[in-house]
Structures are given as C-alpha cells and as structure tokens.
N, C-alpha and C positions, 0 to 999 in steps of 0.2 A: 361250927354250925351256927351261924347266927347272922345270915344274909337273904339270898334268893329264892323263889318259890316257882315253880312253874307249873302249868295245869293245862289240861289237854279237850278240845272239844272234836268230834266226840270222845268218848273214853275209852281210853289203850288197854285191850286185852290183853291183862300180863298170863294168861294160861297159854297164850301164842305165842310161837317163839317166832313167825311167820309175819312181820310186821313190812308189808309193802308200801301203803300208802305216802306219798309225798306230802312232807310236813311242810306247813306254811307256819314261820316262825316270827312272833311279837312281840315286844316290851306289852304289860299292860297296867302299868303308872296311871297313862292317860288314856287308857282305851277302858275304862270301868266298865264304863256305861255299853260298849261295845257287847263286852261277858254279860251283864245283866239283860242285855237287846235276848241275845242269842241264847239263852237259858230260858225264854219262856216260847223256844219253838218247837215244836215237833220233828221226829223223822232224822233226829241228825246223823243218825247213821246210815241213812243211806249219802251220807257227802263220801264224794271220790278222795278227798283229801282230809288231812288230818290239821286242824288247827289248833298251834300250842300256844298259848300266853305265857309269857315270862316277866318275872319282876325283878329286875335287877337294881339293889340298891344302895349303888357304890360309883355309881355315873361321875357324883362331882367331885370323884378323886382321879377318877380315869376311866378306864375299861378293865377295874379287879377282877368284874365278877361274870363279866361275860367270859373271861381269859380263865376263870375255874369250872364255869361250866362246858367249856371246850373238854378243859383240860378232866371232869368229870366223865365226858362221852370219850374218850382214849379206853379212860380205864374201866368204862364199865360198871358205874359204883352204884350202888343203891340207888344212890339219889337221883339217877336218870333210868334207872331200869324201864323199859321202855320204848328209848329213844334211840333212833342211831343218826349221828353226824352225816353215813350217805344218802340217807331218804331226805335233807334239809334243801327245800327249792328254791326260797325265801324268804328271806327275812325282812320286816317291816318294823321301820322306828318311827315315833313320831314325838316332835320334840318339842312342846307344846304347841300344838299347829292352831295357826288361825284360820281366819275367812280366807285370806289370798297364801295358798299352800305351796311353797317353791320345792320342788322335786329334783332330790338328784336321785338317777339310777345305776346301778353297778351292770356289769354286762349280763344278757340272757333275760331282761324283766319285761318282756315285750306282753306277754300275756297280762301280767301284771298292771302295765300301765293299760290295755284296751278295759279293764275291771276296773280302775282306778277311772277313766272316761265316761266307761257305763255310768258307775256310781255317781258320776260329777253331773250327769245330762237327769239324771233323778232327781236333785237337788237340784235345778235352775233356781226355782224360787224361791231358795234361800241364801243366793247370791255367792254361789261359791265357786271360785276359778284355784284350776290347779295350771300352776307354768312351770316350765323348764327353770332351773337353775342357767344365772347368768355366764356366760362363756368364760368372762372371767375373776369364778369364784375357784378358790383354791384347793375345791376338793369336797368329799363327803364330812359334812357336819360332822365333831366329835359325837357319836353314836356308840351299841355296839357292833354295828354291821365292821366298824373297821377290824375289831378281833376278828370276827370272820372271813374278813376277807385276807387278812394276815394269814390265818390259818389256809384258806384255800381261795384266791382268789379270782376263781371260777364262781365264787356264789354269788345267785342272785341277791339283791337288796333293795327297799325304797325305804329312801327319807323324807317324810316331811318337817318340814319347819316354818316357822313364820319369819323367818329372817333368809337375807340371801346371800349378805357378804359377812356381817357380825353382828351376832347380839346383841340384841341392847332392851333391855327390862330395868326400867329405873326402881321398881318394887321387888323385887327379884330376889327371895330369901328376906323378905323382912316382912315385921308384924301387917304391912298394908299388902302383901301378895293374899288377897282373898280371893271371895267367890267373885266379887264384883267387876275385879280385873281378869276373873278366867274364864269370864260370863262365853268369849269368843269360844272356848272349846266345842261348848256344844254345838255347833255347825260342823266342826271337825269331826264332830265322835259322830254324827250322822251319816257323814262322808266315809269313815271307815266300818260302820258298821257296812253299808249298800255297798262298801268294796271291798268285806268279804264275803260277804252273800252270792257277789260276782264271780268273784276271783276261785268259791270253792264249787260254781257252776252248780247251787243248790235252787237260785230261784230267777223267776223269771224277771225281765225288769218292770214290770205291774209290782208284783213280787218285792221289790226291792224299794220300788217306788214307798209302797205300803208300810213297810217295815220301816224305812226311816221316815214316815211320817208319823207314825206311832212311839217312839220314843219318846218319853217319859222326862220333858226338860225340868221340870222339878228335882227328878232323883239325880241327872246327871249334872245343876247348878252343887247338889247335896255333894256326888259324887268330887267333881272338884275343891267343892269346900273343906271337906277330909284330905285331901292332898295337899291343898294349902296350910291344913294347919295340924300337921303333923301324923293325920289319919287314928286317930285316937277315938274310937267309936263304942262305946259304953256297950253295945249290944252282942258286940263281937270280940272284944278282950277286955280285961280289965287292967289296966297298966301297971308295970311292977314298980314304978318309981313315981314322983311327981313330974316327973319329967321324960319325952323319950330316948331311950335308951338306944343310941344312935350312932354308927361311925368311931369302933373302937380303933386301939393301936391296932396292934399285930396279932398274926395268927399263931394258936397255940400250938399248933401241931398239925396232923393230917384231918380231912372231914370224918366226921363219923356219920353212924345214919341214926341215931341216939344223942341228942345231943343235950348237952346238963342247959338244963332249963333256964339258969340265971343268965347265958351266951346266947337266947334268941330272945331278938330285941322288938320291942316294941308296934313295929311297921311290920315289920318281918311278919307277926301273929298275927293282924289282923287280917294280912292279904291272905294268910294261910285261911283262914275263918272267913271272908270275906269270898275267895273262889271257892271253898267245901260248902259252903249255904249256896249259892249260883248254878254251881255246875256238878250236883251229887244229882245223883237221880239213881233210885232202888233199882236194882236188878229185877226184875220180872218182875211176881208179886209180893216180893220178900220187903223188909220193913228197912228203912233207912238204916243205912249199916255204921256201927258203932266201934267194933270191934275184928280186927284178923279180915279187913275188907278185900284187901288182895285176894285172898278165895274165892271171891266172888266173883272173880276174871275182869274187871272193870276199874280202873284208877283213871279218876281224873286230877285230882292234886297230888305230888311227890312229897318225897321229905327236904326240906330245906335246903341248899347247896353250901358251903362257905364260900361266901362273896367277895364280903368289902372289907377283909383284914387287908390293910393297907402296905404291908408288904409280904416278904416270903422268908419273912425269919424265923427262927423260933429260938426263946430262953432257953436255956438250958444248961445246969450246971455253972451259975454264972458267968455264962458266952452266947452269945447270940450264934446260931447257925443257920445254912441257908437252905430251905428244905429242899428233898429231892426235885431236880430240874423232869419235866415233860419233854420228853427227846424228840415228841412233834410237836413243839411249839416253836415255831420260828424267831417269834419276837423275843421269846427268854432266853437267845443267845446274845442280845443285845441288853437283855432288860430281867436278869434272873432274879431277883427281888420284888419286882413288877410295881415300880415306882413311877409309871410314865405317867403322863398328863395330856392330854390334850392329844393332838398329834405329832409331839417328840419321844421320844426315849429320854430316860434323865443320862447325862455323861457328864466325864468332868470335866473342870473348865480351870485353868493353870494361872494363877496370877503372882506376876514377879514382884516381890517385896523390896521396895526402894530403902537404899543407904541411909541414915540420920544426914549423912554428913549430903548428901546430895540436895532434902530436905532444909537446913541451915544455908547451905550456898542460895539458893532460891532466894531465901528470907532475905540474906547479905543483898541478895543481887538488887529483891524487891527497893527496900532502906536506901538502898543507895543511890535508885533510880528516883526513890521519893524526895532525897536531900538536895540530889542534883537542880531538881524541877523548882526545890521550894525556891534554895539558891539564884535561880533563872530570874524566879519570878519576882525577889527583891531585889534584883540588880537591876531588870526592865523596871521598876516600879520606882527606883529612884536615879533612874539616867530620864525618865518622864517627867518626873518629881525637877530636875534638874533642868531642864530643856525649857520647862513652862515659867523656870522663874528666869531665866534670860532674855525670853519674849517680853518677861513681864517690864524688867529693867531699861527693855529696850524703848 
C-alpha cells in the first residue's frame, strides 16, 4: 500500500449499490489546479457524469500502477469500492501539455474532442491550439490509457502532450525542472479545467468562458512548483525522512486497505491531504467528518492502491515468488511480473558466447595483417630510397 490515490467529484455514494453514472477517468499529477478550479463550485451534483481523478505514481517505470488499479476493479477491493470498470467512458492523460496540445484519440471520443473544441474556442485569447497527432506518429504516448486499452480496447481515451514524435525536456528530472520551465502548464490546466466543465455538460460556454478566466495563476505556478520539486508541502504532510520516500523495489505481498504507515510514501500523503482539503465537503449540516466517514454515504478520496512496486514478486521464505496472476489481464500472460516499459513487454534476448580460441585467431589474423603492411611499407620505401639514388648517379 504505498502508491496511488484516487478521488471522485462529485462524491460516490457508498450507501448505493445503484452506481449508474458514466465515469469520466483522469491522471491528476497535472491537473492540480483543475481539482482546486472545481472545488469552489456549486451544485456538483447535479453533473450527469461522475468525474474521478487519479494519481498514479509509478509512470517512469511503466504502467505499474494503472495495471493494479485494473487489476483492483476485477476484484473488488476496498480500495476502489465504488467504482466499476463498466460505467469507465474515458479516460484522459495529460502529459505535461503545453500551449500547442497534440491529441491522440483512441476510438469512440468524438464527444470528447467537440468539449475538448468548446473549451479551446473559450481560451482564444490565450493562444491555445489543440492538433491532431501527426499521421506518422507511432501510437498513443506511453500514458495509462495504454493499460486500458490493453485491458479493453473499446475504451475511449485522450492524450495530451507537448510532443508529437519524441520527448525531448533538456531539464527533465533534474534540480532546474522548476516552476519557471512549467510556467506553460497553466494555459493547459485552463484548457482542461473548460474541458471538463464541457465534457460533464455542467455549464454553459459563458460559463466556461468565466471559469477559466478566473483561475487563480498564482496557486497553479504554486501548484506546479510542488510537482517539480517533489510535492513536499509543510501544510499537508510532514515528511518521514529527509528525503522523499519514493519508488521502492517490490511488492510485499497482496494490497491491504490498512496499510503500515512506514510503506506510504511521501507524494503518496500529500495528494491523499491535498484531494481531502479540495474536494470534502460536509454532508448537510453535519461538521466536517473525521472519523467512520463512509456512513455518511459520500466518499470522495479512497484508500491508497499499491501502485508502483515494481514487479510482482514477493520474498518469502528465502525465494522470490510470483504473486497470483489476474486471469483478466491480458498483458500478464506476456508480462507476469509486470516489468514492462514503455511500449514493450520486457522478453529475453539470447546471445551466443564466442570461443577464446575464435577470439585469438582474430588477434593472429589482426598481427599478421599489421606485419604484412609494415613489411610492404619498408620494401616500397627502400626500392624509392633505391630508384632516387640512380637518378641521382645518373
């Protein structure tokens, strides 16, 4: 237990077991400011749709933690109570987007992108063009839309990115990735805030106009700034180490919905703290709730998922074993340890180990060819040497 968090606007009544709505699914890494837009609105429950944010934080090893939180809605577990894998319509990445946003779409996002145009014709004035991915780019950015579409890939998805064929961020994980160079987002978190306002058919585009012009570019430079440098916010957690507590080996065993306090890390608590101050909001008249909140019929953050243990083994009894496989996971019949990267599976690769003695011929053959030449070159240099002194006599 010491990975992902996810959090629901409005708030999932767990007293129902009658959960219709169509879930509109999101990384929200970079959509801070998006949750904070949308927590000081009114009426959210009258939206037709149900909008979840997710923080998945296991990305730059692969797709861990999207592939447990699938693998979480199979089974049912705590940690997603709530949620069901068929009410999921779309999912939405974005993967530090800038001003010029390249879109790829998985099939069925057509409403999607007319909400994603709305919100781009509300923002003119902030110079913001959304395009098609290039014809020949090779696929959906590493995201987690690809787990899902693994898993079923009838689902909708959009990815933004600021890139169209390959990445390229010269500061990228290092001490000068600041606020300074993420200054771009905020044009983008405007854009997605007006494109879900669209997309959950809650307001009108005056409405939407208004809302992302009221965005708060101070808190969302802020908001960036904490992502850049590790999210370590004094207000919201106090950190257990001097350092964050970040991207262990492997998983100990199966998730619990309890989990020992020293295995959730760092990032982890504060987006837990950072969506329960955003998006709590009392039940009627009753007092912000502290304790046994579930009664109250209303969750909007869950219990942590395990994410980003970086494979699927587990110690035991001095032996590594490979925990129980997900009999609907497609990709863990290629990839049961869930080691993949990017857009491969890891597999193995066979390399034939050469003879010494094949090794030494070489060398013989090299020497030989070198003595030959030097030889060449002292017999031309004194049949020259010889030639020039008979001229010379002559």
């Amino acid at each position: 237990m010491k990975g992902s968090v996810w959090s629901a606007v409005p708030p999932i009544n767990n007293s129902s077991s009658n959960q219709s709505k169509p879930i509109i699914l999101t990384g929200v890494i970079s959509l801070l400011a998006a949750v904070d837009t949308l927590s000081h609105v009114d009426g959210l429950d009258e939206l037709n749709k149900q909008l979840v944010f997710l923080v998945f934080t296991g990305k730059a090893w692969g797709y861990l933690d999207s592939r447990r939180f699938l693998l979480e809605l199979d089974q049912q577990s705590d940690a997603v109570h709530g949620l069901k894998s068929t009410l999921i319509q779309l999912e939405v990445n974005a993967l530090r987007s800038m001003l010029s946003c390249k879109l790829k779409v998985s099939s069925g996002a057509n409403e999607a992108l007319d909400a994603l145009k709305l919100a781009q014709e509300s923002l003119k004035s902030e110079g913001v063009t959304v395009s098609n991915v290039s014809s020949s780019n090779p696929g959906i950015p590493p995201s987690s839309l690809m787990a899902f579409l693994r898993k079923n890939s009838s689902t909708s998805g959009i990815v933004l990115a600021e890139f169209d064929t390959v990445f390229a961020n010269k500061f990228y994980h290092s001490h000068l990735d600041d606020s300074d160079v993420l200054i771009c987002i905020l044009v983008c978190f405007s854009l997605l805030s007006s494109f879900f306002f669209a997309l959950l058919k809650f307001a009108t585009t005056v409405g939407i106009i208004y809302i992302a012009a009221n965005i708060n570019s101070s808190s969302i430079v802020a908001a960036a700034y904490l992502v850049a440098r590790t999210l370590l916010l004094s207000s919201y957690i106090t950190s257990a180490n001097t350092w964050p507590s970040h991207y262990f080996g492997v998983v100990l065993g199966e998730p619990s919905s309890t989990p020992y306090p020293n295995q959730v890390d760092d990032i982890s608590r504060f987006m837990w703290n950072f969506l329960a101050d955003r998006a709590s909001t009392p039940k009627g008249n009753t007092s912000v709730c502290s304790e046994d909140c579930g009664k109250n019929g209303g969750a909007r953050i869950r219990a942590e998922i395990d994410g980003k243990g970086t494979t699927r083994l587990k110690f035991d009894s001095g032996t590594w074993k490979v925990l129980t496989p997900n009999s609907g996971d497609p990709m863990g019949m290629l990839d049961p340890v869930w080691t993949e990267s990017n857009r491969n599976t890891i597999g193995p690769r066979v390399y034939t180990v050469q003879e010494a003695a094949y090794d030494r011929l070489v060398l013989l053959g090299g020497l030989t060819v070198t003595a030959f030449a030097y030889l060449a070159i002292v017999l031309t240099r004194a049949n020259i040497t010889k030639v020039n002194c008979l001229i010379g006599k002559r």
